[in-house]
C-alpha positions as CSV (number, residue, x, y, z in Angstrom):
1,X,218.1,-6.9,74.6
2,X,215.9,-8.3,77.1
3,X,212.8,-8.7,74.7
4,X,215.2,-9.9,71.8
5,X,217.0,-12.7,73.7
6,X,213.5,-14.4,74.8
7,X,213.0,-14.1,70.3
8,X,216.8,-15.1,69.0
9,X,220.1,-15.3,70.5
10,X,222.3,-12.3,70.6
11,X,225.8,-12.3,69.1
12,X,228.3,-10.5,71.2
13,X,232.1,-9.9,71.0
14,X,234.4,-8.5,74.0
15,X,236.7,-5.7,73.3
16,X,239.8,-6.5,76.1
17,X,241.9,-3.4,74.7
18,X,241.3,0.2,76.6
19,X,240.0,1.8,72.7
20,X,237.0,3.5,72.2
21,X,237.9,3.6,68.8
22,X,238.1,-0.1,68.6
23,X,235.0,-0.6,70.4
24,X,233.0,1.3,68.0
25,X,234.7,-0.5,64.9
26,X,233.5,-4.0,66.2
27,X,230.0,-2.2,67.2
28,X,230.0,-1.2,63.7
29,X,231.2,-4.9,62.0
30,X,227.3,-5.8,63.1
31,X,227.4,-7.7,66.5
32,X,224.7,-7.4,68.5
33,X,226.5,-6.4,71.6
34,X,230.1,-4.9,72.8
35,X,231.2,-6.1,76.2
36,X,234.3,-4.4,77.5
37,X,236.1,-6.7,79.1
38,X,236.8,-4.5,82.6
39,X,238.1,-7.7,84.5
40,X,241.1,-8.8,82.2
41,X,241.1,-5.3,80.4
42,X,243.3,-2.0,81.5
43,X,240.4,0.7,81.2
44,X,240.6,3.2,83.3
45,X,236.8,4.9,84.4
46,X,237.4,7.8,81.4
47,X,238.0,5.3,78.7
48,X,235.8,2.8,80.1
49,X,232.9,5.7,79.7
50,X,234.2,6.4,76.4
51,X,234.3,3.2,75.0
52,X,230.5,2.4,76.2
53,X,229.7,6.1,73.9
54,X,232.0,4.5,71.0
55,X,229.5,1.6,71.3
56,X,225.9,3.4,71.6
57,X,226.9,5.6,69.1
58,X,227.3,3.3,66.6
59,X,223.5,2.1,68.6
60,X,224.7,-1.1,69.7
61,X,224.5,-1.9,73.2
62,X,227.2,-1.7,75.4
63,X,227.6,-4.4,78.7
64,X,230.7,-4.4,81.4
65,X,232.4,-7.2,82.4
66,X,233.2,-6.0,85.7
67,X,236.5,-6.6,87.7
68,X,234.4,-8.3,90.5
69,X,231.8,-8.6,92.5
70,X,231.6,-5.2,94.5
71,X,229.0,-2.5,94.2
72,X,231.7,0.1,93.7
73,X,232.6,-1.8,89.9
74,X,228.6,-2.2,89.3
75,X,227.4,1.3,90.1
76,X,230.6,2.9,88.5
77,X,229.6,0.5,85.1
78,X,225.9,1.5,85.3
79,X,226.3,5.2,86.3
80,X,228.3,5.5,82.9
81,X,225.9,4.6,80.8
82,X,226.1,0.8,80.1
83,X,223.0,-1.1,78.9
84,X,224.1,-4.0,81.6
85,X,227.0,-5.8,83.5
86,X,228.4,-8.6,84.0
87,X,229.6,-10.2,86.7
88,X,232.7,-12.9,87.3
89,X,233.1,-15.7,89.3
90,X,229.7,-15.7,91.2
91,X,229.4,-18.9,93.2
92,X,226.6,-18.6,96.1
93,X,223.4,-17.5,97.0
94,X,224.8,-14.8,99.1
95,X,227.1,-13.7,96.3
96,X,224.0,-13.2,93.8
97,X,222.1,-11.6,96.3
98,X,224.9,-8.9,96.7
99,X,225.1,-8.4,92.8
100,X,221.4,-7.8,92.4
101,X,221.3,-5.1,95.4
102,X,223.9,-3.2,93.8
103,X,222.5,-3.2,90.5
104,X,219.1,-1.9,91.1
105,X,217.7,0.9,92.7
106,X,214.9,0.7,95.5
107,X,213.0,-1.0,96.6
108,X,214.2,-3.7,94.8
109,X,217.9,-3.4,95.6
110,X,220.4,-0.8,97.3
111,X,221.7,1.1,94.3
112,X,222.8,4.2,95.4
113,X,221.4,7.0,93.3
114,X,222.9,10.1,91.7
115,X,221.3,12.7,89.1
116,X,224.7,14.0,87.7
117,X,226.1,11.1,85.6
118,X,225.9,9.9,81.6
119,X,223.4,7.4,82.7
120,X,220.8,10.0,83.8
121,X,221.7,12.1,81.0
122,X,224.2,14.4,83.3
123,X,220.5,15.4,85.4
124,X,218.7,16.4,81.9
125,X,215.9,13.2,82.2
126,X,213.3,15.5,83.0
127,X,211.8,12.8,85.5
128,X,214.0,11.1,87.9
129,X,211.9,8.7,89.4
130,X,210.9,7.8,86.1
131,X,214.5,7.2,85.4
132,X,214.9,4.8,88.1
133,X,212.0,2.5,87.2
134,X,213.4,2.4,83.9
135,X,216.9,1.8,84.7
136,X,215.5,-1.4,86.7
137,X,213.5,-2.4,84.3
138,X,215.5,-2.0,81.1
139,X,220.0,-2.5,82.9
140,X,220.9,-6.5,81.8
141,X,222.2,-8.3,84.9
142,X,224.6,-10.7,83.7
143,X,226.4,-13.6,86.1
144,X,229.1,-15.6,85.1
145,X,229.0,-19.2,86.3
146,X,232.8,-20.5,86.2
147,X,233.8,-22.8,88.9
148,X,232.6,-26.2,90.4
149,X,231.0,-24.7,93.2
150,X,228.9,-22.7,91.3
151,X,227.2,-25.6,89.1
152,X,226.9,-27.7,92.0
153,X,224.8,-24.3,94.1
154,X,223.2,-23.7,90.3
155,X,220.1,-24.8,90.6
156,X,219.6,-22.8,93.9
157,X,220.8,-19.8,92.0
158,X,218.4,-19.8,89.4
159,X,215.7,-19.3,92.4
160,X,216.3,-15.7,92.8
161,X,215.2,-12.8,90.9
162,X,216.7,-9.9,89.4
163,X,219.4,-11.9,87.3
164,X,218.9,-12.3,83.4
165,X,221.5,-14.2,82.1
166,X,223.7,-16.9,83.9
167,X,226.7,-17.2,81.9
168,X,229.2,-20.2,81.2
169,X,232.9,-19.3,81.5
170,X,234.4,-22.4,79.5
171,X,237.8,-22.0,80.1
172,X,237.9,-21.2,83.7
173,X,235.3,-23.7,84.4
174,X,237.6,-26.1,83.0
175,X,240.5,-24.9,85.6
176,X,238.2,-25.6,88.0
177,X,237.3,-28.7,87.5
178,X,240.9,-29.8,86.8
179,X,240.9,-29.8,82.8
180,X,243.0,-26.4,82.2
181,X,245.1,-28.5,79.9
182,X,242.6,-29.3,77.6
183,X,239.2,-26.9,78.0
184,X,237.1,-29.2,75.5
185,X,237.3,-32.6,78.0
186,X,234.4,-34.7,77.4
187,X,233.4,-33.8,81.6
188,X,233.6,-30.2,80.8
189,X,231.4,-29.9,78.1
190,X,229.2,-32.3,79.7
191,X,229.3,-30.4,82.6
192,X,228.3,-27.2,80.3
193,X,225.8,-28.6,78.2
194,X,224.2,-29.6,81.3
195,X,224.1,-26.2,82.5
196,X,222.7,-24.3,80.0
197,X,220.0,-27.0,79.6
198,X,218.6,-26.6,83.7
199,X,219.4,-22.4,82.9
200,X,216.7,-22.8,80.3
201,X,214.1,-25.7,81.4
202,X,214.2,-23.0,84.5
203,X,213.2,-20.2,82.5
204,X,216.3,-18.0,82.6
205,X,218.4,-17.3,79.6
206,X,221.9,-18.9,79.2
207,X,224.9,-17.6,78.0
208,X,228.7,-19.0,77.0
209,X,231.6,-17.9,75.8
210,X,232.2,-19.6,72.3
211,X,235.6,-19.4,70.3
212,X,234.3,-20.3,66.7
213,X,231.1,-21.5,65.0
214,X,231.1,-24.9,65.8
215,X,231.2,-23.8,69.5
216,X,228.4,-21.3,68.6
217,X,226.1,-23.9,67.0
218,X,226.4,-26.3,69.6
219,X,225.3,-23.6,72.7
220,X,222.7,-22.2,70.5
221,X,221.3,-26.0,70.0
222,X,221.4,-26.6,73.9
223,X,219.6,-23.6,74.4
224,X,222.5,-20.4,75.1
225,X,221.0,-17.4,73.8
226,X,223.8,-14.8,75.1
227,X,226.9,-15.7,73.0
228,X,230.2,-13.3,73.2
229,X,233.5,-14.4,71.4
230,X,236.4,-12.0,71.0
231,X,238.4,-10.9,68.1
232,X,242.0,-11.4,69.6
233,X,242.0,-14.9,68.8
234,X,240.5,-14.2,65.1
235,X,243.5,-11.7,64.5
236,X,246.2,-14.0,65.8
237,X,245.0,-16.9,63.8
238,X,244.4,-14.4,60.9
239,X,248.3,-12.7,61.3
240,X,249.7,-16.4,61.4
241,X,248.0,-17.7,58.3
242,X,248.9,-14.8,56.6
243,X,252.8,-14.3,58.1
244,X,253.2,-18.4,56.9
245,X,252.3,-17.7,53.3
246,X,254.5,-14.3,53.0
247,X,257.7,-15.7,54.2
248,X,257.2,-18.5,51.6
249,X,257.0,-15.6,48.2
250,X,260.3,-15.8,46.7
251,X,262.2,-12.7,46.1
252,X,263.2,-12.7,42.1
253,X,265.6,-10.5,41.2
């Protein structure tokens, strides 16, 4: 995914429901990602594990949204297997700093290592040190920028390595800044657009949450390259259009 997002942007789509089966159907639909969504979700480890094999089986990689910024969430999330995590609500330069040590193994972070888990093939990879340089080299790291005080420290964020995506959270950046009665203010995409452009005039690749094309083509044009919708709203909007035109049929006798 790394290689691929500097070439085109990626299409992803959370899966918020605790279903491996579910997860493998959307794999399946021909997204380019899953990303179980471990911060609003109800996964438990077991299905969390099983729902990243529901994704890579159907070979599509499979990133967590974890429930928060704590080593215990990332290593859990990359010791099962996932191609990457993502990280809510990180604001400072301490904050990212924490992230990256827990994501990679030394010397470039603090990752604590074990041979036994799905992500080292249950201690099959016939070379474990190899394993570690891949697994720093190849594991996404993924941080959400959603609040004021994150775009206002954003520029010092972007200064340290080890993060490859920074990742715009519309709706509770629009909380933040005092719009969560109407996410699509003129300030709050402002504030967006101008996010995503310093994330790539910086180098780094930008990502946002996008609820329909429109959205889509307008992150892509400012330079987003990691793009996850979700399929809740597509099924609401899908059950109400339908529910409105069978109530209408007449019943003849």
């Amino acid at each position: 995914m790394k290689t691929k997002m500097e070439e085109r942007p990626m299409f992803g789509c959370f899966v918020t429901f605790p279903s491996p089966g579910l997860t493998e159907f959307i794999a399946q639909m021909g997204f380019d990602f899953t990303c179980i969504d471990n911060e609003h979700g109800t996964m438990d480890y077991i299905v969390l594990e099983n729902m990243i094999r529901g994704s890579q089986c159907a070979g599509v990689p499979s990133i967590i949204r974890t429930p928060a910024n704590r080593s215990e969430y990332i290593q859990k999330a990359l010791d099962s297997g996932a191609n990457g995590i993502q990280i809510p609500m990180v604001n400072t330069l301490d904050e990212v700093k924490e992230a990256v040590d827990a994501a990679y193994y030394p010397p470039f972070g603090k990752r604590g290592f074990d041979f036994l888990p799905r992500a080292c093939d249950y201690s099959l990879y016939p070379n474990k040190m190899e394993y570690m340089r891949k697994a720093n080299e190849q594991s996404l790291v993924i941080l959400q920028i959603e609040t004021v005080e994150a775009t206002e420290n954003l520029e010092q964020l972007l200064t340290l390595e080890g993060v490859d995506v920074f990742f715009i959270g519309p709706f509770d950046l629009a909380v933040s800044m005092g719009y969560a009665h109407d996410p699509r203010h003129p300030k709050v995409i402002q504030m967006i657009e101008r996010c995503i452009t310093l994330i790539h005039k910086k180098g780094k690749i930008a990502g946002m949450y996008v609820s329909d094309a429109e959205q889509t083509r307008q992150a892509v044009q400012w330079g987003a390259s990691y793009i996850l919708t979700d399929l809740t709203q597509a099924m609401t909007q899908w059950s109400e259009r339908y529910l409105q035109s069978v109530k209408k049929i007449e019943i003849t006798e």
